[in-house]
Backbone as XML, in Angstrom:
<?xml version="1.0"?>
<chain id="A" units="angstrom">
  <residue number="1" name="UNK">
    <atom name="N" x="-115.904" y="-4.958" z="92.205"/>
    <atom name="CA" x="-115.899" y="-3.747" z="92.996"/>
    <atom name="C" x="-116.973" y="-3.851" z="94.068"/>
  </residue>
  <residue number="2" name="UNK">
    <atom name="N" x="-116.551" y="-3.632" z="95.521"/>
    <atom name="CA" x="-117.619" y="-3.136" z="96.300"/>
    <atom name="C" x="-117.791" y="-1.441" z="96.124"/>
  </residue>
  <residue number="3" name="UNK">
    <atom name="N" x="-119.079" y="-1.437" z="96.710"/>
    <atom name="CA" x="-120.188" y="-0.150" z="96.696"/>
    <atom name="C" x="-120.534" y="-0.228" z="97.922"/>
  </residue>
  <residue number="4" name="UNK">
    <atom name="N" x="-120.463" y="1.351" z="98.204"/>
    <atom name="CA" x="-121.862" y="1.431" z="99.464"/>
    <atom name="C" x="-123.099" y="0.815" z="99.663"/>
  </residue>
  <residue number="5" name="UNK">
    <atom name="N" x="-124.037" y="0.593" z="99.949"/>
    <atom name="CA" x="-125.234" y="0.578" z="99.617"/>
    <atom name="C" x="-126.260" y="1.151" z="100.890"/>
  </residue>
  <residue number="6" name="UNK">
    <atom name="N" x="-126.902" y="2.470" z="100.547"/>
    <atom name="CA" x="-128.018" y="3.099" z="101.117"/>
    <atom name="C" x="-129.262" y="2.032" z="101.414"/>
  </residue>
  <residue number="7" name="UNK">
    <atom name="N" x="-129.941" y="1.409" z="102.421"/>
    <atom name="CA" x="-131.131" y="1.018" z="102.302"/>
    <atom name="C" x="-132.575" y="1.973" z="103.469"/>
  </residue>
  <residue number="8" name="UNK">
    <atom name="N" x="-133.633" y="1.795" z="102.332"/>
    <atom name="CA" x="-134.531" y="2.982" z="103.105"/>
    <atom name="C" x="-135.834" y="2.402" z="103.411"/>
  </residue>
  <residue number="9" name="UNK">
    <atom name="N" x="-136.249" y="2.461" z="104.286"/>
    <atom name="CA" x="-137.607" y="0.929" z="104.507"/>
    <atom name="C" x="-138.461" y="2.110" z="104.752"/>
  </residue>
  <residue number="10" name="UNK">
    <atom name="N" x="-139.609" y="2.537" z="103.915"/>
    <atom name="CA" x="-140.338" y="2.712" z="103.542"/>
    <atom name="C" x="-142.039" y="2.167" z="104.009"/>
  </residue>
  <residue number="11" name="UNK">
    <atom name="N" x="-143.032" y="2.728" z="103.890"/>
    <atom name="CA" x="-144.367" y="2.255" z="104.948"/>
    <atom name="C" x="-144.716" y="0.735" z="104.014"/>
  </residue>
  <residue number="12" name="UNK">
    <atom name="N" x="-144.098" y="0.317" z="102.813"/>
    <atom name="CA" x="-145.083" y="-0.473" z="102.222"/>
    <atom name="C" x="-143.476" y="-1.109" z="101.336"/>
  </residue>
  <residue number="13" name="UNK">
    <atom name="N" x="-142.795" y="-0.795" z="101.300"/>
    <atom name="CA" x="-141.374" y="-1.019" z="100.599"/>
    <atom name="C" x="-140.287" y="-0.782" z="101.195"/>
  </residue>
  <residue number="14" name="UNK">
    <atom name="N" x="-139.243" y="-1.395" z="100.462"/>
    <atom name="CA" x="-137.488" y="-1.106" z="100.616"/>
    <atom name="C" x="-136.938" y="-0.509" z="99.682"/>
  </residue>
  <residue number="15" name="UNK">
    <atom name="N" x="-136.166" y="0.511" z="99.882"/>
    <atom name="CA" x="-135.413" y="0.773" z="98.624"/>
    <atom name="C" x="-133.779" y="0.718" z="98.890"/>
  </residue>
  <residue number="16" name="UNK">
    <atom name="N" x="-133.158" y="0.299" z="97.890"/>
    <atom name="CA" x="-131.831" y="0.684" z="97.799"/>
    <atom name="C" x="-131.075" y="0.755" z="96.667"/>
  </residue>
  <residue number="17" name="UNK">
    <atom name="N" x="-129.928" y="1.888" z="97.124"/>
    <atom name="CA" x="-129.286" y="2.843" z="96.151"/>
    <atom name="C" x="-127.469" y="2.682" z="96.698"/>
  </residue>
  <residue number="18" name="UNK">
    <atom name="N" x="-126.755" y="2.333" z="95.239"/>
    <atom name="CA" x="-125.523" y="2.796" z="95.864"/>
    <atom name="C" x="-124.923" y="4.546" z="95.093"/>
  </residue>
  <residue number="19" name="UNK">
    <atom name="N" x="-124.891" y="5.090" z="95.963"/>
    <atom name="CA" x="-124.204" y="6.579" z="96.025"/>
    <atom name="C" x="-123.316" y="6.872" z="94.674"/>
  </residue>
  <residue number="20" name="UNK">
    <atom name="N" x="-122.600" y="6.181" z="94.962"/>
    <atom name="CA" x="-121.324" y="6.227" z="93.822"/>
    <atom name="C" x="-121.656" y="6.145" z="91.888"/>
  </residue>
  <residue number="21" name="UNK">
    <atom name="N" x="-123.262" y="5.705" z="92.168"/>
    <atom name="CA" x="-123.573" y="5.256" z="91.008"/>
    <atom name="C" x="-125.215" y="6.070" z="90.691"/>
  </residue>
  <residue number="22" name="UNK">
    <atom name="N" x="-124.971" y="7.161" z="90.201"/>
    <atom name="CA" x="-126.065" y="7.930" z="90.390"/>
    <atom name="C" x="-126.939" y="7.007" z="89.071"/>
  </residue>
  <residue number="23" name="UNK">
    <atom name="N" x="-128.552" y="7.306" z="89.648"/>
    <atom name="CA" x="-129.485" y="6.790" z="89.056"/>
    <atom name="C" x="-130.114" y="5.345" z="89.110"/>
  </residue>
  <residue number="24" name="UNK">
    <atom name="N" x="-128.993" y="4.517" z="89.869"/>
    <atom name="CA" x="-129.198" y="3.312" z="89.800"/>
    <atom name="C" x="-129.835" y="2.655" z="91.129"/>
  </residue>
  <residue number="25" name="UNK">
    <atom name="N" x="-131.583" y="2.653" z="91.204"/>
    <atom name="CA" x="-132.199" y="2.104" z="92.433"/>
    <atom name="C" x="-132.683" y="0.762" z="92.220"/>
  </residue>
  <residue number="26" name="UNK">
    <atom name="N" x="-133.316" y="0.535" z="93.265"/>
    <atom name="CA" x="-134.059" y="-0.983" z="93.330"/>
    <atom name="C" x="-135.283" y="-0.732" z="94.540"/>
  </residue>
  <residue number="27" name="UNK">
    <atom name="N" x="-136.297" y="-1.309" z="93.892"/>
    <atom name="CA" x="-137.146" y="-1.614" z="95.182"/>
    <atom name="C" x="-137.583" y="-2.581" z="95.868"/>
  </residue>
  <residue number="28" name="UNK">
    <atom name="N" x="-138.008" y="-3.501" z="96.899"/>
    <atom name="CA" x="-138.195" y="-4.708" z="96.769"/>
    <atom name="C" x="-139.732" y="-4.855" z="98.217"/>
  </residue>
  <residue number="29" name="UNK">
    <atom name="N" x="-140.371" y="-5.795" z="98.489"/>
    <atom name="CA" x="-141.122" y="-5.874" z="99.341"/>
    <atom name="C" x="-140.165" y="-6.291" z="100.719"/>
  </residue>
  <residue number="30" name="UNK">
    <atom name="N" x="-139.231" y="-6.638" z="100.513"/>
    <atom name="CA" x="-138.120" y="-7.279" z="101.654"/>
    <atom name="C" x="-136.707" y="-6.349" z="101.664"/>
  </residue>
  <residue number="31" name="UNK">
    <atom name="N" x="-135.788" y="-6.359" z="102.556"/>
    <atom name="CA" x="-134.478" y="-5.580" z="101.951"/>
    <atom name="C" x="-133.626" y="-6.803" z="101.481"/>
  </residue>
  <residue number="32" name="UNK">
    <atom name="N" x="-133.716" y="-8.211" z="101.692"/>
    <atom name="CA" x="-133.791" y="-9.011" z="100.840"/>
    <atom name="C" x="-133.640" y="-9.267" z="99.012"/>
  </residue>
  <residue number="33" name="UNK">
    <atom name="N" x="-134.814" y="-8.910" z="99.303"/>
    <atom name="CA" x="-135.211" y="-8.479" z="97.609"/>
    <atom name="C" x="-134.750" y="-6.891" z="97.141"/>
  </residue>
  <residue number="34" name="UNK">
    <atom name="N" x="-135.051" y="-6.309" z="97.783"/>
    <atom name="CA" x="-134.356" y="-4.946" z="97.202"/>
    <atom name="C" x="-132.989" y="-5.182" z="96.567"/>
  </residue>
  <residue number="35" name="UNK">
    <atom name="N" x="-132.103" y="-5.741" z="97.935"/>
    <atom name="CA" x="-130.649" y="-5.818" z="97.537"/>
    <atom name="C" x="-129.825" y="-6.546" z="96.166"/>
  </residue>
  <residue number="36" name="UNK">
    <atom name="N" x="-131.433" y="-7.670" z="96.338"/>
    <atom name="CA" x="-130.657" y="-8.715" z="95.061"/>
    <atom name="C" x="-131.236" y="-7.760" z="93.898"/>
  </residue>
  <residue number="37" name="UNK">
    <atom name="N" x="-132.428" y="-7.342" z="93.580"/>
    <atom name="CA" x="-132.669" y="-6.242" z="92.700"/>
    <atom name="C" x="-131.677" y="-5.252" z="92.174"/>
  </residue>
  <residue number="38" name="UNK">
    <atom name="N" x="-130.890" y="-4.971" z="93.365"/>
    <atom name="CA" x="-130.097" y="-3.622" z="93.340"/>
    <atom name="C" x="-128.402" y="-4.448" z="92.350"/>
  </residue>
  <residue number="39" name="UNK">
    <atom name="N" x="-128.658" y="-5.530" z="93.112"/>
    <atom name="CA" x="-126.924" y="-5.998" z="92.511"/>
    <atom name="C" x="-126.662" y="-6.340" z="90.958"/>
  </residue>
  <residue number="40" name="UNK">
    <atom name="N" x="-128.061" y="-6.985" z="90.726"/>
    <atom name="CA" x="-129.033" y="-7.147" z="89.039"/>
    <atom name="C" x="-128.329" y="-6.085" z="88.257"/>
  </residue>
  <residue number="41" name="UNK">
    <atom name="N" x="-129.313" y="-4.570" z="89.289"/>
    <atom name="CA" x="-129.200" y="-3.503" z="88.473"/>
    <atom name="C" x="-128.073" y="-2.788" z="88.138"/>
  </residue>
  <residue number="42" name="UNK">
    <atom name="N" x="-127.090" y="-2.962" z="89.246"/>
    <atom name="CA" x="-125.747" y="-2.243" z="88.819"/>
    <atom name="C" x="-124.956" y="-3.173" z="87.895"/>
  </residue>
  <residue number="43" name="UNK">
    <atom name="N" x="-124.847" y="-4.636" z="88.146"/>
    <atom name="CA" x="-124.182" y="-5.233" z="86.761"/>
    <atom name="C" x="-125.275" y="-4.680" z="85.348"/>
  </residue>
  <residue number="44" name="UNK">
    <atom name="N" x="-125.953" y="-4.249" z="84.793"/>
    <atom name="CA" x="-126.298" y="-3.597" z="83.743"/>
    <atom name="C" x="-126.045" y="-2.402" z="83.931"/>
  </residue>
  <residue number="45" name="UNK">
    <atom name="N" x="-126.554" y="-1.736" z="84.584"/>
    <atom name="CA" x="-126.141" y="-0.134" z="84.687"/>
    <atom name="C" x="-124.685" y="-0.228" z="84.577"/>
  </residue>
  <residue number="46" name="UNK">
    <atom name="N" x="-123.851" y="-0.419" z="85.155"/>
    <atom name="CA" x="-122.624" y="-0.183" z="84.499"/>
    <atom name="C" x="-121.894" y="-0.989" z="83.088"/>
  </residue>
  <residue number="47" name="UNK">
    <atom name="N" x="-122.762" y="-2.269" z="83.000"/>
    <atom name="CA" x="-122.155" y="-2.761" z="81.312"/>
    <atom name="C" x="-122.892" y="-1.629" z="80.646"/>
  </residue>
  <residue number="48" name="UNK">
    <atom name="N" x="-124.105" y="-0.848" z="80.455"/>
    <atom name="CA" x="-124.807" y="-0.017" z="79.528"/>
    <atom name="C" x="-123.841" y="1.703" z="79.690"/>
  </residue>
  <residue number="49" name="UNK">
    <atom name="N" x="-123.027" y="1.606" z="80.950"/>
    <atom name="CA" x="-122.165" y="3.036" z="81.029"/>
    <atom name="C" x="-121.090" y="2.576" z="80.052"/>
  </residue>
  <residue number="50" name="UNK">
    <atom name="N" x="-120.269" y="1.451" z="80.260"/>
    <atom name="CA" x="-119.193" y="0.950" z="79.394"/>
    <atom name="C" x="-119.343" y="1.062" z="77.813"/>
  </residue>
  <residue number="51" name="UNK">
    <atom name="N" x="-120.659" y="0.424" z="77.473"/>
    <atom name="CA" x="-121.215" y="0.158" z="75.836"/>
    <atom name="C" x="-121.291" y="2.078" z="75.376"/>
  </residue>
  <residue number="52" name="UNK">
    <atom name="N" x="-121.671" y="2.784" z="76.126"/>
    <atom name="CA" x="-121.702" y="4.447" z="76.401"/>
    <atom name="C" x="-120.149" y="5.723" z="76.026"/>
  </residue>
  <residue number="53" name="UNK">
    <atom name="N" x="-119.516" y="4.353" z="76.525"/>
    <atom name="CA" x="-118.619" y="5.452" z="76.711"/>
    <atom name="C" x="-118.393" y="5.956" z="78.151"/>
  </residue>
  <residue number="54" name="UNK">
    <atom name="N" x="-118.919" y="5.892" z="78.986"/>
    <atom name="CA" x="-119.517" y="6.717" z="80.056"/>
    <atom name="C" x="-117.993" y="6.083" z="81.027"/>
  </residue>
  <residue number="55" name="UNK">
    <atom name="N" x="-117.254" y="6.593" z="81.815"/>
    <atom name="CA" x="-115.990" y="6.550" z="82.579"/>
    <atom name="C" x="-117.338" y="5.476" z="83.926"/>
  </residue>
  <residue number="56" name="UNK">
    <atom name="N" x="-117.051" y="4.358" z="84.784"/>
    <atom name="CA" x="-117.522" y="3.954" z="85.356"/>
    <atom name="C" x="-116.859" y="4.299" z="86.842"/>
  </residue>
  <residue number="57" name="UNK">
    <atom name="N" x="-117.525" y="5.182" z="88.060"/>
    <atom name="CA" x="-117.337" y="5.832" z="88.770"/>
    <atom name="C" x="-116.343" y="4.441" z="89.710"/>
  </residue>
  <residue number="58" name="UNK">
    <atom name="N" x="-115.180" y="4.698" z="90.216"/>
    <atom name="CA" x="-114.524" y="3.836" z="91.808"/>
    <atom name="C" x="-115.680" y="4.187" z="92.923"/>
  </residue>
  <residue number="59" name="UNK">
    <atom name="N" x="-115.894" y="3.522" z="93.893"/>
    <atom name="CA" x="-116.560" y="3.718" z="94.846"/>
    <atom name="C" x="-115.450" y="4.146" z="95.989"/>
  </residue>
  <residue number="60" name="UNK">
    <atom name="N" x="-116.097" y="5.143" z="96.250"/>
    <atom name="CA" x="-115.226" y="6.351" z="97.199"/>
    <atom name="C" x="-116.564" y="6.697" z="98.563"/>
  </residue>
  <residue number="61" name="UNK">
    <atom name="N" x="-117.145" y="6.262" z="98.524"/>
    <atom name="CA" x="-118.408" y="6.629" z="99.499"/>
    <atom name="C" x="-117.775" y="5.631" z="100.401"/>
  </residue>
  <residue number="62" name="UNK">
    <atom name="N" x="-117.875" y="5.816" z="101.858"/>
    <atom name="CA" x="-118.171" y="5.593" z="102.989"/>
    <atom name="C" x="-119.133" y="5.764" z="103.928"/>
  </residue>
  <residue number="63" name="UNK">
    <atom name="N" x="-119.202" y="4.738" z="104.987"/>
    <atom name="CA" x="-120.127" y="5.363" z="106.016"/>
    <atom name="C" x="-119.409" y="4.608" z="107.585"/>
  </residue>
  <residue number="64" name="UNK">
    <atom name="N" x="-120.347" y="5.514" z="108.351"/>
    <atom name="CA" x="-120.174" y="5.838" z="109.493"/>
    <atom name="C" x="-121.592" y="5.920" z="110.422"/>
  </residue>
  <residue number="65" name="UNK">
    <atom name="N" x="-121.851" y="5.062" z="111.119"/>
    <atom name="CA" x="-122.658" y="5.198" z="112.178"/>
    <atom name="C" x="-122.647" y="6.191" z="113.222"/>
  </residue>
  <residue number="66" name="UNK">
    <atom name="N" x="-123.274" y="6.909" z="113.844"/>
    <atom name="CA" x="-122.543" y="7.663" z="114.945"/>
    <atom name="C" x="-124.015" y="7.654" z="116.123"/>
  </residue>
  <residue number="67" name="UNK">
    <atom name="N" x="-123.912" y="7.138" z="117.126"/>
    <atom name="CA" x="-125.523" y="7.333" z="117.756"/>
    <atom name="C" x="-125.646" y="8.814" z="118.640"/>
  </residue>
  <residue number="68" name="UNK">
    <atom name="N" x="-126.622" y="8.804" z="118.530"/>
    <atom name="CA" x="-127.232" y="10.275" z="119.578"/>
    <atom name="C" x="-128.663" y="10.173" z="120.330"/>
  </residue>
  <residue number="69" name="UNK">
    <atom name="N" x="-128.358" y="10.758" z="121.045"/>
    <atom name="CA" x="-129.205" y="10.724" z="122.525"/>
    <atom name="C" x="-130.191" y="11.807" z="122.219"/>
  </residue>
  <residue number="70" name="UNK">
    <atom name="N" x="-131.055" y="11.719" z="122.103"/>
    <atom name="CA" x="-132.264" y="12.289" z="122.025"/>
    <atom name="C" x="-132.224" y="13.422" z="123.073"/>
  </residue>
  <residue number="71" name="UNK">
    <atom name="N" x="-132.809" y="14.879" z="122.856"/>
    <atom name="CA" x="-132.669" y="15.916" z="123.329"/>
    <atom name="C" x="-133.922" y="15.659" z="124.165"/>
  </residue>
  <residue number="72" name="UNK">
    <atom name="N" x="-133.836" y="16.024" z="125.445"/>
    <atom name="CA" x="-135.135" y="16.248" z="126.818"/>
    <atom name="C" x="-136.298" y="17.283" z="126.410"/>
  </residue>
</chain>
């Protein structure tokens, strides 16, 4: 399955999160490292939803860029 993935660069860190999969972050000194952190974490986070019981969410998130012009 692909996922979204949110990344948030931070004064001293990276973080990233995919949407679809609440609870499941990563942090890393690089977005590099965040990401491979993050991919780690969702293959467990979702084998530990499965072992649970827990229904494992489809990824339904999208995104969209849109730019804007700064107000005068």
């Amino acid at each position: 399955m692909k996922y979204a993935v949110i990344i948030e660069e931070g004064p001293s860190s990276v973080g990233a999160y995919a949407p679809d999969i609440p609870g499941c972050v990563a942090v890393g000194d690089s977005e590099e490292e965040a990401l491979r952190l993050l991919s780690e974490a969702l293959v467990y986070h979702i084998e530990l939803m499965r072992e649970h019981g827990q229904e494992v969410p489809e990824p339904t998130t999208r995104f969209v860029e849109i730019e804007v012009e700064p107000c005068a």
